[in-house]
N, C-alpha and C positions, 0 to 999 in steps of 0.2 A: 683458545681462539688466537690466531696469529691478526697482524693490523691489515692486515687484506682484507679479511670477513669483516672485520668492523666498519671500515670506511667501504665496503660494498655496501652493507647492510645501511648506514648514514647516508649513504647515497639515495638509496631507496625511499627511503623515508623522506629525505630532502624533495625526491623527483615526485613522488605522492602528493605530496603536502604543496608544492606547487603547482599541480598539473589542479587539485583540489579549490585553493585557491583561486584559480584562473577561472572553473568552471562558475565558481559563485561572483567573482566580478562581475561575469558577464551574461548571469542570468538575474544580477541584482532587481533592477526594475522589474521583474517577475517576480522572484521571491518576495520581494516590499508589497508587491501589487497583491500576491494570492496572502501574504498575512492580513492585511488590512482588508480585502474582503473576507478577512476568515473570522478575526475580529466582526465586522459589521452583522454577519450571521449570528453568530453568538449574540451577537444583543439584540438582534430582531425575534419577536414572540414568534416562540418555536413552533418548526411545521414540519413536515416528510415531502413536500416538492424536491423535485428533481432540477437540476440548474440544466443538464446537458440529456442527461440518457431520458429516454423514454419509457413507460412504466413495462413494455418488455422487454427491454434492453438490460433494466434495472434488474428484474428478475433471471434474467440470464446472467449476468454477470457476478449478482448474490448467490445463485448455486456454483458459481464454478469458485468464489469467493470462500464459500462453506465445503467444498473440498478441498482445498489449500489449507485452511485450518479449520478443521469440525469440532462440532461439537462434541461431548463426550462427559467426562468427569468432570470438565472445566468445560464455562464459557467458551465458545470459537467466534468465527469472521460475521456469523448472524446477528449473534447477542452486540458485541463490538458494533456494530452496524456500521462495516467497513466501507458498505456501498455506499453510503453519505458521502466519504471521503475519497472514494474513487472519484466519482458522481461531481465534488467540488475542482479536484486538481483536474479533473479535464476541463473544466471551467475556467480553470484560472491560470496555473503556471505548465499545466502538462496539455495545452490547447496543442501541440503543436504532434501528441501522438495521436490523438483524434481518429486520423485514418488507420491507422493500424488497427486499433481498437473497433474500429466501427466493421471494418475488412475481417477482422478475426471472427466477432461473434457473427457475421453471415457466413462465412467458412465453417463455422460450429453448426449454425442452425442448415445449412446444406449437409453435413456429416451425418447430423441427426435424424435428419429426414430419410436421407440413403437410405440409413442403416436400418431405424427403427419405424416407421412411418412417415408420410403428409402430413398427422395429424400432430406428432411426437413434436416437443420443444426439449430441449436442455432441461428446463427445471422441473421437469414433468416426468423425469427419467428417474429408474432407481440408483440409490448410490455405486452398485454397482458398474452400471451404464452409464455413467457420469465417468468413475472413474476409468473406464476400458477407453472412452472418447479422448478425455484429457490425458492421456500415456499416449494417444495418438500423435496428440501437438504440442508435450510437453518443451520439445525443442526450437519451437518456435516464436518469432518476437511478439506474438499476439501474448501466448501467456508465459511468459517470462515476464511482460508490461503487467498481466494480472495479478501474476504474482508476487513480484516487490511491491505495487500497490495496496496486493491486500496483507502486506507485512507491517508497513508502511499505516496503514491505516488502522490494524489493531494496535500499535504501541505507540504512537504519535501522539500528540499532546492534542487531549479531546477536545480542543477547540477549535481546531481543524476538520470535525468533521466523522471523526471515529472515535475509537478507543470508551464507547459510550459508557458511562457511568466509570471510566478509568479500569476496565476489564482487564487489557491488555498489562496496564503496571501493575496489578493487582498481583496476575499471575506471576510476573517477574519477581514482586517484593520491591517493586520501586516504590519508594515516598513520593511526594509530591510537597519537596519541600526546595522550592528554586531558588534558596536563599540559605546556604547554609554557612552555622557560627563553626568557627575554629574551635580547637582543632579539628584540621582535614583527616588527619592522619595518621600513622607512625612517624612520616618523613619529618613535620616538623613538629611532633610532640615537646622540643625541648624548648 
C-alpha cells in the first residue's frame, strides 16, 4: 500500500463518520423521543395494538415482512414479531416515511388485485405469489423502507418493539451482556 491509498481510505472513513454524525445531531430530539416511548411501551402491561397501521395494513406488511426473512430451520420476521417494530418507528422517529409506506402497500394491494383477483390480498397469497409481486418492486423506496425495517426489527434491541424473545441475537450468537469486564481483547491483553 503506498500513502495515497491510505489517506484516501482515512479520508473515507473521516467523511463517513462525519456525514454519520451530522445525521444523528439532527435527528436527536427523535431518536430521545422514539427511546423513551420505547421505554414507556415496555413497561406498560403488554398488548398487540397497533400505534399507526391498521389491523390490514398490519397484515400486509407481516407478509411482505415474512418474505424478507422466512421462516424455515430458524425463527424469521413472524416469530421476531417485526411488525411491532415497524408498527412503532412509524409512530415515532420514522413518522415522516408514512407516505411512502402508506402509497406502497396500496400500490401492492392494486398489483394484487390486477393480477390475482378483487377478492385477493398480499397475505392471502401463496408464497409463491408473494414472492413473483415483491421482485416486481424490489427496486423501489416502498420496499427498500420494508426492508431495512424488517432487518432492523429482527436484530434490534427487543425493547423497541421486535427481536421478540431476543430471536434475532439468538440467531447471531449475540449475548446480551451491555456491560462487558476487560479484557476486551487481544489488543489489550497486556
Amino acid at each position: 500500500m503506498d500513502d495515497q491509498d491510505i489517506s484516501r481510505r482515512q479520508f473515507m472513513i473521516k467523511s463517513c463518520a462525519s456525514v454519520g454524525s451530522a445525521w444523528i445531531l439532527s435527528h436527536l430530539p427523535e431518536i430521545a423521543a422514539a427511546q423513551q416511548h420505547a421505554r414507556h411501551v415496555v413497561q406498560s402491561p403488554a398488548d398487540d395494538k397497533f400505534e399507526f397501521f391498521t389491523a390490514e395494513q398490519a397484515a400486509e406488511t407481516e407478509a411482505i415482512a415474512a418474505q424478507i426473512i422466512p421462516t424455515d430451520d430458524t425463527p424469521g420476521a413472524r416469530e421476531a414479531r417485526v411488525i411491532y417494530f415497524i408498527d412503532r418507528a412509524l409512530a415515532t422517529f420514522a413518522s415522516s416515511d408514512r407516505p411512502v409506506f402508506v402509497d406502497g402497500l396500496k400500490d401492492l394491494e392494486k398489483q394484487t388485485r390486477k393480477r390475482f383477483g378483487k377478492t385477493k390480498t398480499f397475505s392471502a397469497l401463496s408464497s409463491e405469489q408473494q414472492t413473483e409481486l415483491l421482485t416486481g418492486i424490489e427496486k423501489s423506496p416502498f420496499f427498500e423502507l420494508v426492508r431495512t425495517m424488517t432487518i432492523l426489527g429482527m436484530f434490534s434491541n427487543p425493547e423497541y418493539g421486535g427481536n421478540h424473545n431476543q430471536i434475532g441475537w439468538k440467531l447471531l450468537g449475540f449475548e446480551d451482556h451491555f456491560h462487558f469486564k476487560s479484557p476486551f481483547g487481544f489488543y489489550d491483553a497486556e
